[in-house]
C-alpha positions in Angstrom: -35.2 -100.1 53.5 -32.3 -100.8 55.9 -34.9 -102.7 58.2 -36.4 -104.7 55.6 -32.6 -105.8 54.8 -31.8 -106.3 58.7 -34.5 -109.0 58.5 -33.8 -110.5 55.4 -30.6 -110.8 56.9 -31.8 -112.0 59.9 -34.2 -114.9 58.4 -31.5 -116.2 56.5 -29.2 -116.7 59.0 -32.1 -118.1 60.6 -32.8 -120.5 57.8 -29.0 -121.7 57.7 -28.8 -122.9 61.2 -31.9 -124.7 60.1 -30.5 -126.3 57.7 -27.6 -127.4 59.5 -28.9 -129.0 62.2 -31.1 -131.9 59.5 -28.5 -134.1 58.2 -30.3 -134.4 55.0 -30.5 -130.9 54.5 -26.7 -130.7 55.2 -26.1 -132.8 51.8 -27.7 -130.4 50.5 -25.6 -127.6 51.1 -22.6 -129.4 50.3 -24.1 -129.1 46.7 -25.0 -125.4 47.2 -29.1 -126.6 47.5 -30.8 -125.5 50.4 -34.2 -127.7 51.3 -37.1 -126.2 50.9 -37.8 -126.4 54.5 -41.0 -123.7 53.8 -42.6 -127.1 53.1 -41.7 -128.7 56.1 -45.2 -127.9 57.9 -47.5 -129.5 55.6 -45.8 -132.1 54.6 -45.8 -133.5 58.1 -49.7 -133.8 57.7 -49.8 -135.9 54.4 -48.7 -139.2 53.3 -46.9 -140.2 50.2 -46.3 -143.6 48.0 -45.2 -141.3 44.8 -44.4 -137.8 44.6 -44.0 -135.7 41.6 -42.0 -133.0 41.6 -42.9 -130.6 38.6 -40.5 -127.8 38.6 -37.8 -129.5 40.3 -35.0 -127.3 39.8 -31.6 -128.2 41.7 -34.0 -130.4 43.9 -35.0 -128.1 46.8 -38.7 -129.8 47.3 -37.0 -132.9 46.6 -35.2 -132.7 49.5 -37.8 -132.2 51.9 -40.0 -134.8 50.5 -37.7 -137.5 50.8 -36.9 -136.0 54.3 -40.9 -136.8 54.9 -41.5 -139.9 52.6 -37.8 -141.8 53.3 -39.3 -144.8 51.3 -41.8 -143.0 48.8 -40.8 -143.1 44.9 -39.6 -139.4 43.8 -40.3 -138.4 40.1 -39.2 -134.9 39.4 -39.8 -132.7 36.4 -36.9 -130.5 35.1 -36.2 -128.4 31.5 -32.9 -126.7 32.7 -29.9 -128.7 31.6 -27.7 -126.5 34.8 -30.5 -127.3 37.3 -30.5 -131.5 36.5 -26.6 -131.0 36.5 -26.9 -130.1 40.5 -30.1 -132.4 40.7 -28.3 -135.8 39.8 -25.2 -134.9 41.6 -27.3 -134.4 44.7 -29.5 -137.6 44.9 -26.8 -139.4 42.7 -26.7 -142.7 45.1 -30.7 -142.6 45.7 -32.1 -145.1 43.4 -36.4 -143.8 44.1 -35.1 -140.8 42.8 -36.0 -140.6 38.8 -35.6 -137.1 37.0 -36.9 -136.1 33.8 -35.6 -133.4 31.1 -38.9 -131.9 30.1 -41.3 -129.1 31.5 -44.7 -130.5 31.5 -47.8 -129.0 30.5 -50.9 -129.0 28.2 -49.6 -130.2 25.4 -46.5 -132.6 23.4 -44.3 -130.6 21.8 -40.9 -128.1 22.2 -41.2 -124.6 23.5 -39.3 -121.5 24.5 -37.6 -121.5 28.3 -36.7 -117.7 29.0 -33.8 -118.1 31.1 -33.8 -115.7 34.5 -30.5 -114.9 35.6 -31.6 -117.1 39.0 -32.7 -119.7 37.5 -35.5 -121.0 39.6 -37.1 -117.8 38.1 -36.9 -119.2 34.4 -40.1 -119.7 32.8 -41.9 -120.8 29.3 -44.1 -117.1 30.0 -41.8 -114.3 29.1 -40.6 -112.5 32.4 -42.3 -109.3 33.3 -42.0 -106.1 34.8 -43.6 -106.9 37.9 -41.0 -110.2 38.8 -38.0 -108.1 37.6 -38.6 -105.5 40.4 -40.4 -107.0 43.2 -37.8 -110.3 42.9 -34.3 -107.8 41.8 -31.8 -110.2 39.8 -34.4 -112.1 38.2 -34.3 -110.8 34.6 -34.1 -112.9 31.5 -30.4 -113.6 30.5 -31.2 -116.5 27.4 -33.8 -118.5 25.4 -34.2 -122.1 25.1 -35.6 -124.2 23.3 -37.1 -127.4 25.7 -39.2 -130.7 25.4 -42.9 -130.2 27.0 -45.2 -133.3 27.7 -48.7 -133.8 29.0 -48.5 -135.6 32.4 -51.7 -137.9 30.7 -49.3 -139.5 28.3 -46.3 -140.4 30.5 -48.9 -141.7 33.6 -49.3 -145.4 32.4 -45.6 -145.5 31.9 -44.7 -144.3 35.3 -47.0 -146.3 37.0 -46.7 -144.4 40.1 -48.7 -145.8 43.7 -50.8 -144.4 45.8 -51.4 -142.3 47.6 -49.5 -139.6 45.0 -48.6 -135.8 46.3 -47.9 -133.4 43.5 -45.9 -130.7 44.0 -46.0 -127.9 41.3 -44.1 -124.8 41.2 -43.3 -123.7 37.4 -43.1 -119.8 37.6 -46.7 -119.1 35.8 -47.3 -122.0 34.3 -48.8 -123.5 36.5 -52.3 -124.0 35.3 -50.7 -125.3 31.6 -49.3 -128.3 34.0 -52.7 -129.1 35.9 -54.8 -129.0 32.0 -51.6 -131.7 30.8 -52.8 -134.0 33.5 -55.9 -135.3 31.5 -57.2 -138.6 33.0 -54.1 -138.8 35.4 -55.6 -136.2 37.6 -58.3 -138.9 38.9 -54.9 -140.2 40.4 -53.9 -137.2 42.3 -54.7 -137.5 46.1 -53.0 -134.2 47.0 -51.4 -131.1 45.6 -49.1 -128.6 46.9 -49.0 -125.6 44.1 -47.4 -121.9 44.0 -50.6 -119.3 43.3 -50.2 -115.6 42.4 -52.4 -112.6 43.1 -50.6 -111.0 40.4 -49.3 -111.7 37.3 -45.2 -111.8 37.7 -45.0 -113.3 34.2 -46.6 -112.3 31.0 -50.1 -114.0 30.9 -49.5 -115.8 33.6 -53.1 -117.0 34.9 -53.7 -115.8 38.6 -54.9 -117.7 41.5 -58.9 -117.2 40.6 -58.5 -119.1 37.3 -56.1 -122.3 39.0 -58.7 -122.2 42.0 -61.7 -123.0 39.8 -59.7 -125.4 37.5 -58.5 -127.5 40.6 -62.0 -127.1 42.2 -63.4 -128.2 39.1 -61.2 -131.5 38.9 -62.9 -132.6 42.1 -60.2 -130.5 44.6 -60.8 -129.0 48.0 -58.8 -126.3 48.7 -56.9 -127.0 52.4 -54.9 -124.1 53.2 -52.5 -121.7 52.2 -49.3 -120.7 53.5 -45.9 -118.8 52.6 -47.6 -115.5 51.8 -45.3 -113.0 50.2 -46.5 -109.8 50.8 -45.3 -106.0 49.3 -44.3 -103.1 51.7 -48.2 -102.3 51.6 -48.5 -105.8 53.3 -50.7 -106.7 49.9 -50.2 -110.7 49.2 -48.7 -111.5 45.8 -48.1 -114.9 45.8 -48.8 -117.9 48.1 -48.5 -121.3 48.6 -51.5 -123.3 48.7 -52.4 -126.8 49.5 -55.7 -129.1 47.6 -56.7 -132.4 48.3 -58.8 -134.7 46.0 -62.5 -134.7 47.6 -62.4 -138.8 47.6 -59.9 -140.6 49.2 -57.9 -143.1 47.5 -58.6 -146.4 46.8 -55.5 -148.0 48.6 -57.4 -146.5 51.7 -60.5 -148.1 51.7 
């Protein structure tokens, strides 16, 4: 136990001087956001008119993206009133920036945000046993009631360019998001996506079922990276990257 703290410890001291040396990560902090600099790798090996940031939170992908893409359009996805508070102080004077208050997934409507104590742990799937003790401080705290919307609907309006990266990270609902993008989905050139072995989340659907969906919507699966592992060194969640098998039409 005291090892496994030593390097936690360790990593995030790591992490910090990271941060410190990027300048744009250093705005960050100033808000209390640290980049999502996990990201940092892959992004490198992509390119990026639009990027859609589902799950936004306080804007830690955000960060990194626009780090990668300086001139690429940013169009991030957030239900939590607290998190957009933090999000639109952050990118306040970047005008490619857009955020949204809404979840997105499979269909129009309201539903119910269980609130984690940290919020980047809230989630429309009630929080289970699993998250509360593998992730400690996670619990629920609140309900909320929040506006969902189907990607599909909101496309034409957005007109976004390609090539588009989408970036989704929702805490379990993950697959929900990918059925809401309807016809949009033809549009997608690449998508960077959080996938669990197990289920953190009541009925949350594990990485088998969002494989075949994605596969089945014309994606390749290109590699995964960011394995969390238990103290068996068993993987519970990862992130993976997909790219559309065709590539898009701006590239031909």
């Amino acid at each position: 136990m005291i090892a496994a703290q030593i390097r936690g410890a360790l990593h995030k001291a790591a992490k910090l001087g990271r941060l410190l040396i990027e300048p744009a990560y250093r705005r960050g902090l100033w808000h209390g956001v640290a980049a999502a600099m996990e990201h940092d790798a892959i992004l490198a090996r992509l390119e990026a008119a639009t990027v859609l940031d589902v799950g936004a939170n306080c804007g830690q992908f955000t960060l990194a993206a626009r780090r990668r893409f300086p001139a690429a359009r940013i169009l991030s996805f957030e239900p939590l009133a607290d998190a957009r508070s933090v999000f639109s102080r952050l990118f306040a004077a970047d005008s490619r920036i857009e955020l949204f208050a809404m979840a997105l997934g499979a269909t129009d409507g309201e539903a119910t945000l269980h609130r984690s104590r940290r919020h980047d742990s809230s989630s429309l799937l009630p929080i289970g046993p699993l998250q509360t003790t593998t992730f400690p401080g996670t619990e629920e705290i609140g309900r909320e009631s929040v506006k969902v919307a189907r990607l599909e609907r909101l496309f034409d309006g957005l007109a976004p360019t390609r090539p588009i990266l989408c970036k989704i990270d929702v805490q379990g609902g993950e697959l929900e998001v990918l059925k809401g993008f309807g016809s949009a989905m033809a549009s997608i050139d690449a998508i960077m996506i959080e996938l669990s072995f197990v289920a953190f989340y009541t009925g949350q659907p594990l990485f088998a079922a969002l494989d075949a969906h994605l596969r089945g919507a014309g994606f390749i699966l290109d590699c995964i990276y960011g394995a969390s592992v238990d103290r068996d060194g068993v993987v519970l969640q990862c992130n993976a990257l997909y790219r559309a098998r065709m590539a898009p039409e701006s590239a031909a």
